[in-house]
VEXPAKOL-812181 format. One record per atom (N, C-alpha, C): atom name; x negated, y, z negated; residue number from 1; residue in three letters. Coordinates in nm, 2 decimals, always signed. Layout:
BEGIN
SEFI_atom_xx_yy_zz_seq_type
SEFI_CA_X_Y_Z_NUM_ALA
...
***
This chain:
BEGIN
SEFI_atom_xx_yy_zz_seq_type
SEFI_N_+3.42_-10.94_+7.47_1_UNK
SEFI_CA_+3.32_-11.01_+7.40_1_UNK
SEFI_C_+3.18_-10.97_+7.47_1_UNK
SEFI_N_+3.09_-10.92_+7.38_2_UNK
SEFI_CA_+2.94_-10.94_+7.46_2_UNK
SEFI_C_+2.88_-10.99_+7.44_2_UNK
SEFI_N_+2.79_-11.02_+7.57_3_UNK
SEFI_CA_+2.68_-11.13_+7.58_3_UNK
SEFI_C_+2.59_-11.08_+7.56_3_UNK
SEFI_N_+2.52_-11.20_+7.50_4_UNK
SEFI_CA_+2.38_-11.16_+7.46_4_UNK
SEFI_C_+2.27_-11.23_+7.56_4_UNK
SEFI_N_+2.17_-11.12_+7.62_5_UNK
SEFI_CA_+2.10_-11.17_+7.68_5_UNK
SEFI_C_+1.98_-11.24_+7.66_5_UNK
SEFI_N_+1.94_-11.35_+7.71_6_UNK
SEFI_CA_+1.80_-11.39_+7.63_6_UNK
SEFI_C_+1.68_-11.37_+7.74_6_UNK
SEFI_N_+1.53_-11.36_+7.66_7_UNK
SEFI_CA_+1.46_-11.26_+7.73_7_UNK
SEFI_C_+1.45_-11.30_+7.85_7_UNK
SEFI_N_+1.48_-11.41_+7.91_8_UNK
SEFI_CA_+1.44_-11.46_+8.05_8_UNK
SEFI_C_+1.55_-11.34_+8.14_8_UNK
SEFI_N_+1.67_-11.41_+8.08_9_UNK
SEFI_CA_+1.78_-11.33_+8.24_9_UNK
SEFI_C_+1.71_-11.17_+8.21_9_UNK
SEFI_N_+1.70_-11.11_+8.04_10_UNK
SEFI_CA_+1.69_-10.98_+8.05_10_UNK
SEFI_C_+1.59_-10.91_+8.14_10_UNK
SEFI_N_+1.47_-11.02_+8.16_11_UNK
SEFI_CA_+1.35_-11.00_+8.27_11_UNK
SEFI_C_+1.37_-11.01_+8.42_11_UNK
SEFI_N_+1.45_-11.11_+8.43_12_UNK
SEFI_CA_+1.49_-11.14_+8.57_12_UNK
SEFI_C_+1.59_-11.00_+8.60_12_UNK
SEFI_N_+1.66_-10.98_+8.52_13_UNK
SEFI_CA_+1.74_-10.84_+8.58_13_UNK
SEFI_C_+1.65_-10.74_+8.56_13_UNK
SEFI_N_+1.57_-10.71_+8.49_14_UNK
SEFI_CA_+1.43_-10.60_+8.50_14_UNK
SEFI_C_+1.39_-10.60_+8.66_14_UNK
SEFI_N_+1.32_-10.72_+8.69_15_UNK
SEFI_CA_+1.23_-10.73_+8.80_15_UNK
SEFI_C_+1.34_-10.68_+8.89_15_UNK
SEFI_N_+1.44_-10.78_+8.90_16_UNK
SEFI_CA_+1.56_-10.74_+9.01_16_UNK
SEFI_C_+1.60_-10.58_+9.06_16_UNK
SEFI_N_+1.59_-10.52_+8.96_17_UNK
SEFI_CA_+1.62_-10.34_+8.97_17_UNK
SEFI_C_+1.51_-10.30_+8.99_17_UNK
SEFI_N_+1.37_-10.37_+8.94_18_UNK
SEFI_CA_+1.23_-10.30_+9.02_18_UNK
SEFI_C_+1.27_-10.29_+9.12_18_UNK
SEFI_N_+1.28_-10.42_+9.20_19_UNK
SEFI_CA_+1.28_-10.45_+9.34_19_UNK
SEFI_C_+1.37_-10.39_+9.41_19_UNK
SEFI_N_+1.51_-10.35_+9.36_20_UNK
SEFI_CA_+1.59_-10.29_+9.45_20_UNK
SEFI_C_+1.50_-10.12_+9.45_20_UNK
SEFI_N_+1.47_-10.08_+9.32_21_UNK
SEFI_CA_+1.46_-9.89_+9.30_21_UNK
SEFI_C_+1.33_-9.92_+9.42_21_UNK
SEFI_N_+1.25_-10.01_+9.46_22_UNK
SEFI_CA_+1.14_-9.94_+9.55_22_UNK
SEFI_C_+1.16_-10.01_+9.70_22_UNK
SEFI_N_+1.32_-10.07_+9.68_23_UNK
SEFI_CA_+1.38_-10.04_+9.85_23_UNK
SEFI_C_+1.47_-9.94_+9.86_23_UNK
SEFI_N_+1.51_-9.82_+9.75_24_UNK
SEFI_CA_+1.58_-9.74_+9.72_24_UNK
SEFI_C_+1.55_-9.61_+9.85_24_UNK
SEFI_N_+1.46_-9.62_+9.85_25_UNK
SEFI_CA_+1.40_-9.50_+9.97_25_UNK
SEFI_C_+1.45_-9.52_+10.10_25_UNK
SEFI_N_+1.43_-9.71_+10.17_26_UNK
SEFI_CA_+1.39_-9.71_+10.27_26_UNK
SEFI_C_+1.60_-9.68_+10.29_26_UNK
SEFI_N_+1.68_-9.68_+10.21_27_UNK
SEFI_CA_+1.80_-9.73_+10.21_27_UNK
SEFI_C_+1.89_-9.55_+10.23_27_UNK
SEFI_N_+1.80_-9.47_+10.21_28_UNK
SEFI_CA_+1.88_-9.30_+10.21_28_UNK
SEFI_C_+1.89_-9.29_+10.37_28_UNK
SEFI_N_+1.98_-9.21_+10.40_29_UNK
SEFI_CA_+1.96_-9.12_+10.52_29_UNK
SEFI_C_+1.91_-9.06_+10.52_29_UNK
SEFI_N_+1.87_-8.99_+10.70_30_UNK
SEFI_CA_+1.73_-8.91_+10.70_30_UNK
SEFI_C_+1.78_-8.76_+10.68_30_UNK
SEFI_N_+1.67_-8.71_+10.61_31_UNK
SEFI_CA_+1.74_-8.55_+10.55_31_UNK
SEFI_C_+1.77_-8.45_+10.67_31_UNK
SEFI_N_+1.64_-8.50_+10.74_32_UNK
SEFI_CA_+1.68_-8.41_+10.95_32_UNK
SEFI_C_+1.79_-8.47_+10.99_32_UNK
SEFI_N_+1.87_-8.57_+10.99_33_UNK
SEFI_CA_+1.99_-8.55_+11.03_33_UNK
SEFI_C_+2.10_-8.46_+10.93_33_UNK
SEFI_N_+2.12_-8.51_+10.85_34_UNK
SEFI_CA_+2.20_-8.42_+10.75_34_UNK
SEFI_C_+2.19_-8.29_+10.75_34_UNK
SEFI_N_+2.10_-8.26_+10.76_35_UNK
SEFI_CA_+2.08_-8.09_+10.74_35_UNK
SEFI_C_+2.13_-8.04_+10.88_35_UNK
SEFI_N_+2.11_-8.17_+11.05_36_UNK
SEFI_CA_+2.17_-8.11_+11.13_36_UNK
SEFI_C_+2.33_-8.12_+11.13_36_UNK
SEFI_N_+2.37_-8.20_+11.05_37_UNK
SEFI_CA_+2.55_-8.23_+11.02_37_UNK
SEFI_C_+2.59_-8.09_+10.98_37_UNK
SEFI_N_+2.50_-8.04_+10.87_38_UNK
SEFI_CA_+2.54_-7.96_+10.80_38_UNK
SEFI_C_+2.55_-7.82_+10.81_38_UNK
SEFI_N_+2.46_-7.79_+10.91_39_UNK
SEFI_CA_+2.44_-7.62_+11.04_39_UNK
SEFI_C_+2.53_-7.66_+11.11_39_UNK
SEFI_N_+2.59_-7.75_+11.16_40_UNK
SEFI_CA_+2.68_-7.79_+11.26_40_UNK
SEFI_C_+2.78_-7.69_+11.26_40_UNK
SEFI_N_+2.82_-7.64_+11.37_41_UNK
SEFI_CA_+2.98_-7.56_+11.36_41_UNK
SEFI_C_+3.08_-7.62_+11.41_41_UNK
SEFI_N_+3.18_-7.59_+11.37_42_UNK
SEFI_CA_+3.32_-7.70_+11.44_42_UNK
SEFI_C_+3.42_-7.65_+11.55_42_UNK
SEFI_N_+3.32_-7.71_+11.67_43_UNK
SEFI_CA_+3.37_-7.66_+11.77_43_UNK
SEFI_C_+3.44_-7.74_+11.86_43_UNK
SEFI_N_+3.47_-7.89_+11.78_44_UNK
SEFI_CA_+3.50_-8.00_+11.81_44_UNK
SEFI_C_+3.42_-8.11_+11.94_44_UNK
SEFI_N_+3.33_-8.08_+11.94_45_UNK
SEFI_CA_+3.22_-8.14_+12.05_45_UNK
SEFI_C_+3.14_-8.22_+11.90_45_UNK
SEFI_N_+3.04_-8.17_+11.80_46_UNK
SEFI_CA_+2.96_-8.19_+11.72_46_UNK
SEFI_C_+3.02_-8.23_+11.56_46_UNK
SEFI_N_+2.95_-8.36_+11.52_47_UNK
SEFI_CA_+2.99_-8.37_+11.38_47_UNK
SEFI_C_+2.94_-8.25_+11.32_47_UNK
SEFI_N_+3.08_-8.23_+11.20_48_UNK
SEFI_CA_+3.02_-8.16_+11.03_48_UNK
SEFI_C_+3.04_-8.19_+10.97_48_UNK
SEFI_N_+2.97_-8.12_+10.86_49_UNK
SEFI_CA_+2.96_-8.22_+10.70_49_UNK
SEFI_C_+3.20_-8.20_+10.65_49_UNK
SEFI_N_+3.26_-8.10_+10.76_50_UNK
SEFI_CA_+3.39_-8.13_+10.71_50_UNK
SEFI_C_+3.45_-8.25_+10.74_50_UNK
SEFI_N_+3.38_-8.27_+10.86_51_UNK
SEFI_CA_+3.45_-8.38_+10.92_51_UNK
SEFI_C_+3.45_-8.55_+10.84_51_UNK
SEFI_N_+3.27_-8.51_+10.83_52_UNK
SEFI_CA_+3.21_-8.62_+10.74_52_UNK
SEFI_C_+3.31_-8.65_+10.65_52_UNK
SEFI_N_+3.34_-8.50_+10.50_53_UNK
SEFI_CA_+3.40_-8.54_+10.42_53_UNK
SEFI_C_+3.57_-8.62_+10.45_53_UNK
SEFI_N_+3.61_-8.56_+10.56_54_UNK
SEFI_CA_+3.76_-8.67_+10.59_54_UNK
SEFI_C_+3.75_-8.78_+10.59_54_UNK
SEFI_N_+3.61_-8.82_+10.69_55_UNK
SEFI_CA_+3.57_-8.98_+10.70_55_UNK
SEFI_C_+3.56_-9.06_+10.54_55_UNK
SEFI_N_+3.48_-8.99_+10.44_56_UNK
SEFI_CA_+3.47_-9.00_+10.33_56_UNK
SEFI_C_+3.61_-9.04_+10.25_56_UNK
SEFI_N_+3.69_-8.97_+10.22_57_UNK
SEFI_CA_+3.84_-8.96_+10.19_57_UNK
SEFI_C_+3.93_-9.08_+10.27_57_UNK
SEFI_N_+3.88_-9.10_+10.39_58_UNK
SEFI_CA_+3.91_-9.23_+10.47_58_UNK
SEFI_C_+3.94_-9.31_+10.39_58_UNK
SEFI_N_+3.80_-9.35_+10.39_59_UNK
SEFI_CA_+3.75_-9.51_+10.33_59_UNK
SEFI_C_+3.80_-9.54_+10.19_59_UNK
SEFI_N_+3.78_-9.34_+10.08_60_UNK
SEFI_CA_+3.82_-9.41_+9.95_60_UNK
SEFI_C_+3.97_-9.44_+9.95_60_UNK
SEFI_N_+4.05_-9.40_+10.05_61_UNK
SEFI_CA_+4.15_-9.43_+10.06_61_UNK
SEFI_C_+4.15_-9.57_+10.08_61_UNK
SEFI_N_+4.13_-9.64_+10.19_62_UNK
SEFI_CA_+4.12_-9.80_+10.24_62_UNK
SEFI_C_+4.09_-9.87_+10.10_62_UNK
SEFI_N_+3.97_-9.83_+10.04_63_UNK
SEFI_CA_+3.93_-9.90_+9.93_63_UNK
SEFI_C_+4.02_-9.93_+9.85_63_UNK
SEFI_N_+4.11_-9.80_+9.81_64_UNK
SEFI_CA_+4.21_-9.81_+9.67_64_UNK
SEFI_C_+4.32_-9.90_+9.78_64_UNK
SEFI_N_+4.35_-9.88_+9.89_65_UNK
SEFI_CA_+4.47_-9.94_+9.90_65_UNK
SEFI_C_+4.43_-10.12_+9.93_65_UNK
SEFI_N_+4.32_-10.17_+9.96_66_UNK
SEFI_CA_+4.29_-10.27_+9.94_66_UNK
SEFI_C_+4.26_-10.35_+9.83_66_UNK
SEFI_N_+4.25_-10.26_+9.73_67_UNK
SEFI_CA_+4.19_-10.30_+9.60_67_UNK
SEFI_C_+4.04_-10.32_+9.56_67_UNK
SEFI_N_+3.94_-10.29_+9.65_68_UNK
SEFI_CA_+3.80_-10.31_+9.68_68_UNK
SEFI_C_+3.72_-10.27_+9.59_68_UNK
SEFI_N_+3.61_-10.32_+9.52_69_UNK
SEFI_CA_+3.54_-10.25_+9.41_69_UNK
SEFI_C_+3.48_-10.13_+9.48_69_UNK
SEFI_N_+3.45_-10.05_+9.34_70_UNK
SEFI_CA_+3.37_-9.92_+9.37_70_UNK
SEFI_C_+3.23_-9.96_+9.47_70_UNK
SEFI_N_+3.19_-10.03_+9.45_71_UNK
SEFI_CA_+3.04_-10.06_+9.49_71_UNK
SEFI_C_+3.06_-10.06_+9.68_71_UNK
SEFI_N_+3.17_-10.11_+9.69_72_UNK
SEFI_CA_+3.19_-10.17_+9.85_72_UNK
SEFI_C_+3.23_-10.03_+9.90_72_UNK
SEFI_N_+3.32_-9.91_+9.83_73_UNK
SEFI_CA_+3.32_-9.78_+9.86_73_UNK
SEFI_C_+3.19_-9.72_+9.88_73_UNK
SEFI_N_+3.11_-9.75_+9.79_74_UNK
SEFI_CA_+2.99_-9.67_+9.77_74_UNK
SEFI_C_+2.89_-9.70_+9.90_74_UNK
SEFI_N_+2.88_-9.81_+9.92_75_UNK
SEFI_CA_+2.84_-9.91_+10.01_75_UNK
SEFI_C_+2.82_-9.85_+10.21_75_UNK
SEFI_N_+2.99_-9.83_+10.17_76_UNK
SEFI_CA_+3.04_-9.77_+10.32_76_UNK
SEFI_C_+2.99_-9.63_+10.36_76_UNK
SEFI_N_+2.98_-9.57_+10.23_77_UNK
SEFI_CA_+2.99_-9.46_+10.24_77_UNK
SEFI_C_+2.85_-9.39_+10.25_77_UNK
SEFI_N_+2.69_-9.51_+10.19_78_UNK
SEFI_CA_+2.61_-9.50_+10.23_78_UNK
SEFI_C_+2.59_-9.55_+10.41_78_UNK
SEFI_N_+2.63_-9.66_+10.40_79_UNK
SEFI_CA_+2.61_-9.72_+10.59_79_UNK
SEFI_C_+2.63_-9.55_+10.67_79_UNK
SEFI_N_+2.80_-9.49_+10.66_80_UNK
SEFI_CA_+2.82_-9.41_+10.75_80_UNK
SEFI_C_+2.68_-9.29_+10.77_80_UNK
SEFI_N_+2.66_-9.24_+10.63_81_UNK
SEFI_CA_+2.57_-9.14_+10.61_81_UNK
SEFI_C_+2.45_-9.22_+10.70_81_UNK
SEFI_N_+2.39_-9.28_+10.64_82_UNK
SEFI_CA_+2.25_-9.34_+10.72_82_UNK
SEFI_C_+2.27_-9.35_+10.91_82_UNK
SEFI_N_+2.43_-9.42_+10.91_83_UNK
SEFI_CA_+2.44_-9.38_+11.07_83_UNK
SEFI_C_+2.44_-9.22_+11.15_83_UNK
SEFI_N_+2.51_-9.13_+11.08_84_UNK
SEFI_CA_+2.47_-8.98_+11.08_84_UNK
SEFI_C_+2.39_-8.94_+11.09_84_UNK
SEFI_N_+2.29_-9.02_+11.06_85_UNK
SEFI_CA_+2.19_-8.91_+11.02_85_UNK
SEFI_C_+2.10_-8.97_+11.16_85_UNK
SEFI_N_+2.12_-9.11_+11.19_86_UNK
SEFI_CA_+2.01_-9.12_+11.31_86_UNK
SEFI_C_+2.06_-9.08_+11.46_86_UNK
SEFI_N_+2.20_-9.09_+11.40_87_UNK
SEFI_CA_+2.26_-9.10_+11.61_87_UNK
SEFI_C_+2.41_-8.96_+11.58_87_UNK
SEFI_N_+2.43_-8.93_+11.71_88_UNK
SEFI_CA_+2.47_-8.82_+11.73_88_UNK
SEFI_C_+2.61_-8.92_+11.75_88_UNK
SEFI_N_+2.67_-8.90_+11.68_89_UNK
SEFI_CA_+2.85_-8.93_+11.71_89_UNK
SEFI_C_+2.97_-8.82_+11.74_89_UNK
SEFI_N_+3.01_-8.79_+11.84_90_UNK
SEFI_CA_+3.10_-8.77_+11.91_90_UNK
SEFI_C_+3.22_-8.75_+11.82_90_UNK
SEFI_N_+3.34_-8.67_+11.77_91_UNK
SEFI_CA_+3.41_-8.65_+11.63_91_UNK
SEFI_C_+3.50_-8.75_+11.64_91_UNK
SEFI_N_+3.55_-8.76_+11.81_92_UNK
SEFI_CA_+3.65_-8.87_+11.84_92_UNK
SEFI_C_+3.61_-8.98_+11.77_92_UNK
SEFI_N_+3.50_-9.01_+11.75_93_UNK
SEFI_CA_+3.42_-9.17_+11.77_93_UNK
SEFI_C_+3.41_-9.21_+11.55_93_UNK
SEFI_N_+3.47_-9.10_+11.52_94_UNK
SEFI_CA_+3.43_-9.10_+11.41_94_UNK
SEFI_C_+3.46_-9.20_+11.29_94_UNK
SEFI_N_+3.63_-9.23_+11.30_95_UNK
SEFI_CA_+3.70_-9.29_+11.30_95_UNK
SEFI_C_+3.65_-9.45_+11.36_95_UNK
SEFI_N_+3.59_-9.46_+11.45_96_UNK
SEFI_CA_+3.56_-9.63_+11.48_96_UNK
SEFI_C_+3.44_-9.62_+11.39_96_UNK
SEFI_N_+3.30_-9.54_+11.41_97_UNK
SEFI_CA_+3.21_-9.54_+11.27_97_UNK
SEFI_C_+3.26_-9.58_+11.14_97_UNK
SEFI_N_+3.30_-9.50_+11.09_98_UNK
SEFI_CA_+3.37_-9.50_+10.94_98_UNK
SEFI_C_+3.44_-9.63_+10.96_98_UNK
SEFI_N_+3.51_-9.69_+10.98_99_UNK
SEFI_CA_+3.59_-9.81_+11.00_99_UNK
SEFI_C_+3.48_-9.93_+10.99_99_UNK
SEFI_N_+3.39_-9.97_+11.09_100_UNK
SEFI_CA_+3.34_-10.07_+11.10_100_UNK
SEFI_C_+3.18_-10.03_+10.97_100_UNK
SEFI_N_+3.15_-9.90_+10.91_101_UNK
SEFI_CA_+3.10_-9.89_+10.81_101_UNK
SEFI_C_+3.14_-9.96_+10.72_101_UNK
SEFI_N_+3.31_-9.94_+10.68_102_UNK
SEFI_CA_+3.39_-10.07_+10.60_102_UNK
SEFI_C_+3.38_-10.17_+10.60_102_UNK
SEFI_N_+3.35_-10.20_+10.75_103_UNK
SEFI_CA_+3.42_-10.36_+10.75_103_UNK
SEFI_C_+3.26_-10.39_+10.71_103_UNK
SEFI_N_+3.18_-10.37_+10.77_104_UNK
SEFI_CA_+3.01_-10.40_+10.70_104_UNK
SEFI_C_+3.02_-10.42_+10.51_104_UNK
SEFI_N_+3.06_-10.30_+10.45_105_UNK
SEFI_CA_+3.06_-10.32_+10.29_105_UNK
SEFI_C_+3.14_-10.41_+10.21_105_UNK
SEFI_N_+3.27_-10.43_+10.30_106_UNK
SEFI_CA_+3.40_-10.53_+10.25_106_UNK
SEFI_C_+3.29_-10.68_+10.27_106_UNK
SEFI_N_+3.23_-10.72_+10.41_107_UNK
SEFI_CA_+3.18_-10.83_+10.42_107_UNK
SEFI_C_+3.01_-10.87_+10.31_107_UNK
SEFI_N_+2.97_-10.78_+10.33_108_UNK
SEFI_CA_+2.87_-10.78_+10.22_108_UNK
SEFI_C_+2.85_-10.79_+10.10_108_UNK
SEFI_N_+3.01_-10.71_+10.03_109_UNK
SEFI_CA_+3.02_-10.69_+9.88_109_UNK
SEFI_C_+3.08_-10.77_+9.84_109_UNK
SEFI_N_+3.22_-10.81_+9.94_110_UNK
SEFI_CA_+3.35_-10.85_+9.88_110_UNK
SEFI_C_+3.34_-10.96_+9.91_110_UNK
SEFI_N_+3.24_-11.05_+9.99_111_UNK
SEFI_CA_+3.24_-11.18_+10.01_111_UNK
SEFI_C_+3.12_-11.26_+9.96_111_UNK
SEFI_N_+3.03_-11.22_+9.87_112_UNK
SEFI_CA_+2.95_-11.24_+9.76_112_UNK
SEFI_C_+3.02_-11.26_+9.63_112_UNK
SEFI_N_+3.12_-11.18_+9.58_113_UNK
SEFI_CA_+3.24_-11.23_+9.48_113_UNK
SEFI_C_+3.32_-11.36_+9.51_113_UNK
SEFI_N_+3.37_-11.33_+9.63_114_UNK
SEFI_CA_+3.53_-11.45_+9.64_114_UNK
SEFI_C_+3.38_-11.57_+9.68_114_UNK
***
């Protein structure tokens, strides 16, 4: 069934998406880190964007076996990047990042629903 919106909520969710698209910037990773993930060679001392993508693959994995919406994947997967990009992580270390990136989007996404 679809709802029909009346012009108030249809306004209130206008403004709403204003307000998020012009915190939309402050919310990216920084391009100078990424680009240095991404020259990165894998000599196992320094992250790379391969490594990145396992971490990546991680989480969508955690998500589907949890059942977690897309948004809380998406979520995680922005946290990790934004952490990449400011601080130098260690490959070992990568694994506790990516993890507690999760646990950050599960608490923020998934406990605004239940």
């Amino acid at each position: 069934m679809i709802e029909v919106l009346t012009t108030t909520d249809s306004q209130k969710l206008l403004h709403q998406l204003n307000a998020l698209l012009e915190q939309e910037s402050r919310c990216q990773p920084k391009v100078c880190g990424l680009r240095l993930i991404e020259s990165a060679h894998d000599n196992g001392l320094r992250m790379t964007a391969r490594l990145r993508d396992f971490e990546v693959k991680d989480l969508l994995s955690l998500t589907q076996f949890f059942g977690f919406d897309t948004e809380t994947f998406s979520l995680a997967v922005n946290l990790l990047d934004r952490f990449l990009s400011k601080m130098k992580v260690q490959p070992k270390h990568l694994g506790c990042v990516g993890l507690s990136c999760f646990y950050l989007a599960v608490k923020s996404i998934e406990e605004e629903r239940n």
